[in-house]
C-alpha positions as CSV (number, residue, x, y, z in Angstrom):
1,X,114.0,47.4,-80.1
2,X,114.3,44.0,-78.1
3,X,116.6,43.9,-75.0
4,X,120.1,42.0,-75.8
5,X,119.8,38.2,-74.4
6,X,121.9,37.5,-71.7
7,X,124.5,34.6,-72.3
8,X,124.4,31.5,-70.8
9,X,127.8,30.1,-70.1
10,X,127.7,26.6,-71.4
11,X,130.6,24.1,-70.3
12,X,134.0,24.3,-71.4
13,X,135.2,21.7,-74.5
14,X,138.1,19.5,-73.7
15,X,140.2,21.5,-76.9
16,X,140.0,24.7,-75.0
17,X,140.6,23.4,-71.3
18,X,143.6,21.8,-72.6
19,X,144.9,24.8,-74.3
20,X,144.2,26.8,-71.2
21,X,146.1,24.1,-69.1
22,X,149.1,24.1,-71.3
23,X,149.3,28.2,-70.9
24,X,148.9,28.1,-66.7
25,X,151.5,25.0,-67.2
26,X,153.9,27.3,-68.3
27,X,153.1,30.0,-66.1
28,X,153.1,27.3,-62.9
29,X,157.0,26.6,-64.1
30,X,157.9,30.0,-64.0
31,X,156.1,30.0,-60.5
32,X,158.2,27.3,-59.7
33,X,161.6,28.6,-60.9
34,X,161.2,32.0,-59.2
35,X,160.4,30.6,-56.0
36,X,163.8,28.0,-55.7
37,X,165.6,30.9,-57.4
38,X,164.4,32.8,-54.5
39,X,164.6,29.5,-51.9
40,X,167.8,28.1,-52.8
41,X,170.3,31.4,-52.2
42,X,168.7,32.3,-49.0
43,X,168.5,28.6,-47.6
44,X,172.7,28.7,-48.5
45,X,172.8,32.2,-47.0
46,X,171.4,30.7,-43.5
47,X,173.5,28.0,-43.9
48,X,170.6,25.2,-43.9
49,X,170.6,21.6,-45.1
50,X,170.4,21.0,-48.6
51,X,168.4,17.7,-48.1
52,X,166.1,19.0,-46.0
53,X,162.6,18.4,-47.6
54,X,160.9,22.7,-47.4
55,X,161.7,23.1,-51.4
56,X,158.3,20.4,-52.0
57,X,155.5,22.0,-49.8
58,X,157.0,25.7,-50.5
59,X,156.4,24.9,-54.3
60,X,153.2,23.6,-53.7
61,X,152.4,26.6,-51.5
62,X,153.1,29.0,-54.6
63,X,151.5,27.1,-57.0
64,X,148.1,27.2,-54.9
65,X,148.8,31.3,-54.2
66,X,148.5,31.4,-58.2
67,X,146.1,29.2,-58.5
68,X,144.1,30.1,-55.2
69,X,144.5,33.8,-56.1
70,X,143.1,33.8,-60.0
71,X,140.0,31.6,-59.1
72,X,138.8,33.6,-56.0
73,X,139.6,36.7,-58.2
74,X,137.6,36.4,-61.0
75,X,137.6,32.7,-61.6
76,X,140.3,32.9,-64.0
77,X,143.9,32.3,-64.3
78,X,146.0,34.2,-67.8
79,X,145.4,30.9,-69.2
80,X,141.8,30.9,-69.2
81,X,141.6,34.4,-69.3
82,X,143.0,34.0,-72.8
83,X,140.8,31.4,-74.2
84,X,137.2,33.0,-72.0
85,X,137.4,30.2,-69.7
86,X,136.1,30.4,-66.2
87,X,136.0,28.3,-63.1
88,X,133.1,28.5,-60.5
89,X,131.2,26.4,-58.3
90,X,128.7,24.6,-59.5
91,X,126.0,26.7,-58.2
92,X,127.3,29.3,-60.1
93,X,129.5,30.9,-57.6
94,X,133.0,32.2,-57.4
95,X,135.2,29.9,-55.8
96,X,136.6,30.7,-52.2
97,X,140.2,29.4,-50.7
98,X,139.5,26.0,-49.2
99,X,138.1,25.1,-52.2
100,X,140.4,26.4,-54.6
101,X,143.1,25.3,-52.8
102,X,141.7,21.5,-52.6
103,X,141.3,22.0,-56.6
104,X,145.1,22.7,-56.9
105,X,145.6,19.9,-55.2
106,X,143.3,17.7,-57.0
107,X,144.7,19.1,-60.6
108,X,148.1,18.5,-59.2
109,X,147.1,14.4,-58.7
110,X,145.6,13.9,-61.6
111,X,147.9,15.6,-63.7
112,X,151.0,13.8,-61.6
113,X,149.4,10.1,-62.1
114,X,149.1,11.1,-65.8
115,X,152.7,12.0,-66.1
116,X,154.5,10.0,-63.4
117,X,155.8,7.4,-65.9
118,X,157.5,9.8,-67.7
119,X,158.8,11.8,-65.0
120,X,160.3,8.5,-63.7
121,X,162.1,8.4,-67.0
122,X,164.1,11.6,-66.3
123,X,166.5,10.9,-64.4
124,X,168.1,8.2,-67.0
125,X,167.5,10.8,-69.9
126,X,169.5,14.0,-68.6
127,X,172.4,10.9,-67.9
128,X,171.9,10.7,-71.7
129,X,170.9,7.4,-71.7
130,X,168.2,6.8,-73.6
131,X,165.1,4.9,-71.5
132,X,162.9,2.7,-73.1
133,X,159.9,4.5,-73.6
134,X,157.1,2.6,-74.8
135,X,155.5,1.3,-71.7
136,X,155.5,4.8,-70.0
137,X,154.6,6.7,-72.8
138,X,151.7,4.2,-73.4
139,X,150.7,4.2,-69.9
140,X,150.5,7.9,-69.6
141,X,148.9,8.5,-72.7
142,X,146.1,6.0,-71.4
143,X,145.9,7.9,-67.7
144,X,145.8,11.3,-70.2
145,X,143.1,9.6,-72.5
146,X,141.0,8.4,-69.2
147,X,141.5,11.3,-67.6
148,X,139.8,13.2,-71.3
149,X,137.1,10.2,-71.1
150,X,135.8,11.3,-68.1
151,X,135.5,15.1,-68.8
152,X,133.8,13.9,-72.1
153,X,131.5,11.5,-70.4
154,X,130.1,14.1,-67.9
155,X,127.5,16.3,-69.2
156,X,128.9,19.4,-67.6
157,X,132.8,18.4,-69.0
158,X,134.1,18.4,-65.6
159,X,137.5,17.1,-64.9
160,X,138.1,14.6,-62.1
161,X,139.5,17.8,-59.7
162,X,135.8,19.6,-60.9
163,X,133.9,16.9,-59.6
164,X,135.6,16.2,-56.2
165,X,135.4,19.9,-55.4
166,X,131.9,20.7,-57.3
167,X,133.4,23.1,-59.9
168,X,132.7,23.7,-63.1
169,X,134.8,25.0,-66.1
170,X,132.5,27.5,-68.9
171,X,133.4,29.3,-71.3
172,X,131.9,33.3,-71.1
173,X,131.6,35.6,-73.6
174,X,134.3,38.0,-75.3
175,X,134.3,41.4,-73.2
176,X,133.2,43.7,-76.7
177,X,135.4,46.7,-77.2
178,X,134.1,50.3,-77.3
């Protein structure tokens, strides 16, 4: 009998990073949430200013944690745990803190100059008036679509945040039950 092949992981298609990013979206809210759920109260408790400006850099603090914690654990957060996704360096090693941190941060920009039209929108929509859309919507879907372009256009399909930290996205094999 011949020996099994080993798998190669080849790079990750847009579809699936995408489905991956929506999941770890979700979860990043609910990051989010818990963590001015936890902030506000006990900022109110000590009696501290509610325009002082700790709610921004404590979010982005738990956000990396998540982040920072799933890809120097295994390269992958639930998202791409779910769809056998994994992120590594691109000499085929796990990821360590600086790195996944300055990932986090690089995802965050290019996902924030994607949807920054829109989120300038918001304010006049929960006032219930109702914004003039096309221009932002158009303009984000083009920073969206570049943003795609370039993961498409690279032969390894990495993401703008990939390539300025010298990552890589693969997809690995199903784990086989017993």
């Amino acid at each position: 009998m011949s020996e099994p092949s080993e798998f190669v992981p080849y790079p990750a298609p847009l579809w699936r990073r995408i489905a991956a990013s929506v999941y770890d979206a979700l979860l990043l809210i609910g990051v989010w949430m818990a963590t001015t759920m936890i902030y506000v109260p006990l900022r109110d408790a000590l009696g501290g200013d509610p325009r002082n400006a700790a709610l921004p850099p404590l979010l982005f603090i738990a956000g990396a944690a998540f982040f920072g914690w799933s890809w120097t654990h295994g390269g992958q957060t639930p998202g791409m745990l779910a769809w056998h996704l994994q992120v590594r360096r691109a000499d085929a090693n796990g990821l360590r803190w600086p790195i996944a941190v300055s990932r986090y941060a690089l995802m965050l920009l290019t996902w924030g100059l994607c949807l920054l039209p829109l989120a300038l929108l918001l304010p006049d929509a929960l006032r219930s008036r109702i914004p003039h859309l096309g221009g932002s919507v158009l303009f984000a879907a083009t920073a969206v679509l570049l943003a795609a372009f370039t993961c498409l256009r690279d032969g390894r399909r990495r993401a703008p945040c990939d390539r300025a930290a010298g990552t890589e996205v693969v997809v690995i094999p199903r784990k086989r039950r017993h």
